[in-house]
Structure formats: C-alpha cells, structure tokens
C-alpha positions in Angstrom: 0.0 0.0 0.0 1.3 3.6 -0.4 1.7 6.2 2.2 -0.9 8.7 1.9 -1.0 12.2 3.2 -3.6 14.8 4.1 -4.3 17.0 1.6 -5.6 20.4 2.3 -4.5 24.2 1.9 -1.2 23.5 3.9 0.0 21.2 1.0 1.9 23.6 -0.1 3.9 23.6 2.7 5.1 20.1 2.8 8.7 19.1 1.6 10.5 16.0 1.8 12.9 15.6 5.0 16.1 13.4 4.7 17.3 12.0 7.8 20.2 10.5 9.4 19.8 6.5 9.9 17.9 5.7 12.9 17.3 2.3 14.8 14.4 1.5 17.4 13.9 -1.8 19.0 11.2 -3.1 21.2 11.6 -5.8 23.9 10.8 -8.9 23.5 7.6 -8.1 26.2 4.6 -6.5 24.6 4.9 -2.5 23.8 1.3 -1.0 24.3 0.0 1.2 21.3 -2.3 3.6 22.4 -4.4 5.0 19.4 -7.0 8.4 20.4 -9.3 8.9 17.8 -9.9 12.4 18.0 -11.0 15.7 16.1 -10.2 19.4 16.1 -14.1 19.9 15.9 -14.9 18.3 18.4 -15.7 19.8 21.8 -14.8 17.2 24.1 -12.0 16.0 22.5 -9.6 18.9 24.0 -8.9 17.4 27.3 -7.9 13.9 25.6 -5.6 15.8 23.4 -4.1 17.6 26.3 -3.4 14.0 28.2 -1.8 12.1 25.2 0.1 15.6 24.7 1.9 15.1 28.6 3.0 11.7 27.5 5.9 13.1 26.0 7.2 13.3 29.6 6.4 9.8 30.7 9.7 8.0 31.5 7.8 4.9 29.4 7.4 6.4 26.1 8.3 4.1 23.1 9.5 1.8 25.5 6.5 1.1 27.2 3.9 2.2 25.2 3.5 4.2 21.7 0.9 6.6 21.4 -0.6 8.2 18.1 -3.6 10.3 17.9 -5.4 9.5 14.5 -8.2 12.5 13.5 -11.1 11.1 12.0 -13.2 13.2 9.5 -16.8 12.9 10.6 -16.6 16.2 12.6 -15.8 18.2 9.4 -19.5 18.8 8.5 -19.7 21.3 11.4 -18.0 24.1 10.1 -14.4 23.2 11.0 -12.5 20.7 8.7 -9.8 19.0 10.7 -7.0 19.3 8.3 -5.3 15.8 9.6 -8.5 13.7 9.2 -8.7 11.1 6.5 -11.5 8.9 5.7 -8.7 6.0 6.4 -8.9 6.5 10.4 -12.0 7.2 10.2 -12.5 3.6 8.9 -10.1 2.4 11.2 -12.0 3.2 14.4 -15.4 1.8 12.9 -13.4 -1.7 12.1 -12.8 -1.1 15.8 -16.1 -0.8 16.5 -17.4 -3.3 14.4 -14.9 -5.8 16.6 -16.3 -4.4 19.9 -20.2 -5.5 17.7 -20.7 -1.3 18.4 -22.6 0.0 15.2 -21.2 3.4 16.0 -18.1 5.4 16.9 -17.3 8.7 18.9 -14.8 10.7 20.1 -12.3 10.7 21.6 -12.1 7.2 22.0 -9.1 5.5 23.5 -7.8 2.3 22.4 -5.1 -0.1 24.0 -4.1 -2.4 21.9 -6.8 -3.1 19.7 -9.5 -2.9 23.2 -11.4 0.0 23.8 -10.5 1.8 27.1 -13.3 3.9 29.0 -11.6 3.7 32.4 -8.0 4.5 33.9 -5.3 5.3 31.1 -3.2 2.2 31.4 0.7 2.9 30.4 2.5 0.0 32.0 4.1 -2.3 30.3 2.3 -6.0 29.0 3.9 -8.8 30.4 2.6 -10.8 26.9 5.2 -12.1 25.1 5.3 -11.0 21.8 8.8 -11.1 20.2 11.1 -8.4 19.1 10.3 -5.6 16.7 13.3 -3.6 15.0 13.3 -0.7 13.1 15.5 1.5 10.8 14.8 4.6 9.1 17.0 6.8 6.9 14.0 9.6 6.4 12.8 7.9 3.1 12.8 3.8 3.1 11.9 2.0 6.7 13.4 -1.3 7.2 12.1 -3.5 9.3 12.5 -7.5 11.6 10.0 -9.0 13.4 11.3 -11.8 15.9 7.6 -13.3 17.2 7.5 -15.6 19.8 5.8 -18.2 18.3 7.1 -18.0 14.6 5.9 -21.4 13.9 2.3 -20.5 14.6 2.5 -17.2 12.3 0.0 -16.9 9.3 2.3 -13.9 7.9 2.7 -10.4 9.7 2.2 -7.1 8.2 4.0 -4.0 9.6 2.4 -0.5 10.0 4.1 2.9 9.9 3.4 6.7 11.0 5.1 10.0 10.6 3.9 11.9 14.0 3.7 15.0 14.6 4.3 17.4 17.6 4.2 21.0 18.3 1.2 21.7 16.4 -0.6 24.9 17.6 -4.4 25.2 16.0 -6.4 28.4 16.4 -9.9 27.2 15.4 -12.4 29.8 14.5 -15.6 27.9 13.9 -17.3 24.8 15.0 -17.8 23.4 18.4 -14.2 24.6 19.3 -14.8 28.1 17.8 -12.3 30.4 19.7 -9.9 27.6 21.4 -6.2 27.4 20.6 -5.7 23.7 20.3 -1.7 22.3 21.0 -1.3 18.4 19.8 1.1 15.3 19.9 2.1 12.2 18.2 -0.8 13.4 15.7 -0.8 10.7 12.4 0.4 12.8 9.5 2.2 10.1 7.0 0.8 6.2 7.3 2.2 3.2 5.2 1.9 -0.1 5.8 4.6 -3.2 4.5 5.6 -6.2 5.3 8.8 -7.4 7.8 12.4 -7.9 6.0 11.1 -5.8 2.6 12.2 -2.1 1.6 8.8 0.2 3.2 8.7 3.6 0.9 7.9 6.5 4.0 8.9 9.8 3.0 9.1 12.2 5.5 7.5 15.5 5.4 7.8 19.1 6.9 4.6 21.0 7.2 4.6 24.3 8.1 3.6 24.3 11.9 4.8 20.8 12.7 7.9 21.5 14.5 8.8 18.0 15.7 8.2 14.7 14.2 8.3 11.1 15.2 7.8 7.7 14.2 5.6 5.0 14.9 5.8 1.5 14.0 3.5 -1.7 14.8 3.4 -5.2 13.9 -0.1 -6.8 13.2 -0.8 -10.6 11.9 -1.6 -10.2 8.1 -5.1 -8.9 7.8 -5.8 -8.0 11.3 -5.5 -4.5 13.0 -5.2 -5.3 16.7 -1.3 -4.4 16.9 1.3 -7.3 18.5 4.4 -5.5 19.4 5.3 -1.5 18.9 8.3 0.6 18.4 9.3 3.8 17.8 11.0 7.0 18.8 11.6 10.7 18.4 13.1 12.2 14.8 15.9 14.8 15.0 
C-alpha cells in the first residue's frame, strides 16, 4: 500500500525531510499502542488531546507504550474541517467498532491495543510475550525485523508505519471549538503499511507548523488490525 497524506491548503507547505539512519527496538515483552481517535471539531475531544500531549514526559514512552492520535473526518461537516483527518482513520475506528459489535463510533475514544479503554489510562508495560520488533529509518525507506515468539504458529505479519507530529498549535475559529487554541502530539500525518524484511517507501515530510516529528511503527498478523508489538521514537 502507499503512504498517503492529508491533503488540504497546507500542502503547499510540505517538503520532503532526509534523515540521518535511525534504529528503534522493542523488547521482547509486549509495547502497548495507544491509538486516540480524536478531532479538532470536536468539543470534548480537548482534554484527551491535552493528556496524550503530557506523554511526552512519561519516563515509558516508546519503551512502554506508543501513542498516536489519529483525527477522523466525521466532525468536518460542522463548520471546522480538521486538516489531519482522513476517511482511512475514520475507517479504522469503525473496524474497531465493528470488533467491539458497536454500530457506531465517537470521540475521543481511547484504544489499548486493539481494546477500547473507558476507564483509567493504562501505560505499564504488558507482560505478553510478543517477540522483538526492529526498526531502521533513513527519512525515506523503513526497514524492518520481526522476531515473534511463536514463529511457527504465524500466518504472515504485516508492519504499520506513522510519521507523528508534535508541536502543532491550532487556532480554530468555527465549529464546536470556535475560539480555542488547540496544541497536539504524536498526531498521524504520514501512514504506510509493508511487510517485515522488505524495503517500506515513507517519505518524511515538513509541514509548516509541525515542528517535531516522530515515528511510529506496529506489527499486526496479516489482515488484522489489533497491533502485536510496537516501536518507535523521536526524529531529530
């Protein structure tokens, strides 16, 4: 599949970012991903924002857990298109949905490894076993070994990719958040999606008003979406 970005008036300011070889590594314990679907049109969605946001100062970050914030489109017809939704996530969190049998989907809605979480944010780390996840990135091509635990038992693994970005400073001027400066993290700008031990194409961007980036990798078994093991780490 190829990457796909959101496309909207900043387009303009998005170039292509080479980058310096990097290397992440899980454990061989399970990494949590922790997905927020979320919207800048929607009203409650702030205060989620501003808790994945203070995870950049958890000592478990990447190591732990991963977090990415995925902005789903449904909001847009109230008057404030989110311009980091995509009909992709918005699909994503009603195949999450249709997994939980829930014919509908809100936001924000929290998700911990593939189960929807209503109650106390979880961060600590699984004590499943899931095999170890490596990653390299030189800012254009992601490589990328999957170590399961069970290789025997494996029907084939795909491996999924985000650009993240950080810094972001939204002043929305109409909608439910008309008037509210929004400030976001480890928001999905750049997704792909490959397969372990093959070249993954994953151009990073710059967009104007992204100051920071990161990247966000997860291993699911081929066809599924409930995540096995996680990686990733901050881009210089």
């Amino acid at each position: 599949m190829r990457p796909f970005l959101f496309f909207g008036i900043w387009l303009a300011g998005i170039t292509v970012l080479r980058a310096d070889h990097v290397h992440f590594t899980s454990g061989p314990a399970q990494t949590a991903l922790i997905e927020l679907f979320t919207s800048e049109g929607c009203s409650s969605c702030p205060p989620a924002e501003r808790w994945l946001g203070s995870l950049r100062d958890e000592p478990g970050l990447w190591h732990d857990f991963v977090p990415v914030a995925f902005h789903v489109d449904y909001w847009n017809r109230l008057g404030w298109p989110d311009r980091f939704s995509t009909r992709e996530f918005t699909a994503r969190e009603y195949a999450y949905a249709a997994a939980w049998h829930s014919d509908s989907v809100y936001t924000p809605c929290l998700v911990r490894n593939g189960a929807e979480s209503k109650g106390a944010h979880d961060l600590s780390l699984s004590d499943v076993p899931a095999g170890r996840l490596t990653v390299t990135y030189d800012g254009a091509v992601l490589h990328t070994e999957f170590f399961p635990v069970s290789p025997a038992a494996s029907p084939g693994y795909e491996i999924h990719a985000a650009i993240l970005g950080g810094g972001i400073v939204s002043h929305v001027i109409a909608g439910e958040n008309s008037g509210e400066t929004l400030r976001q993290e480890f928001v999905a700008l750049v997704v792909t999606r490959g397969t372990p031990g093959a070249e993954i194409a994953l151009k990073r961007p710059r967009i104007d008003g992204v100051p920071r980036q990161a990247l966000a990798v997860w291993v699911t078994r081929r066809g599924e979406q409930v995540p096995l093991q996680a990686t990733g780490g901050w881009l210089e």
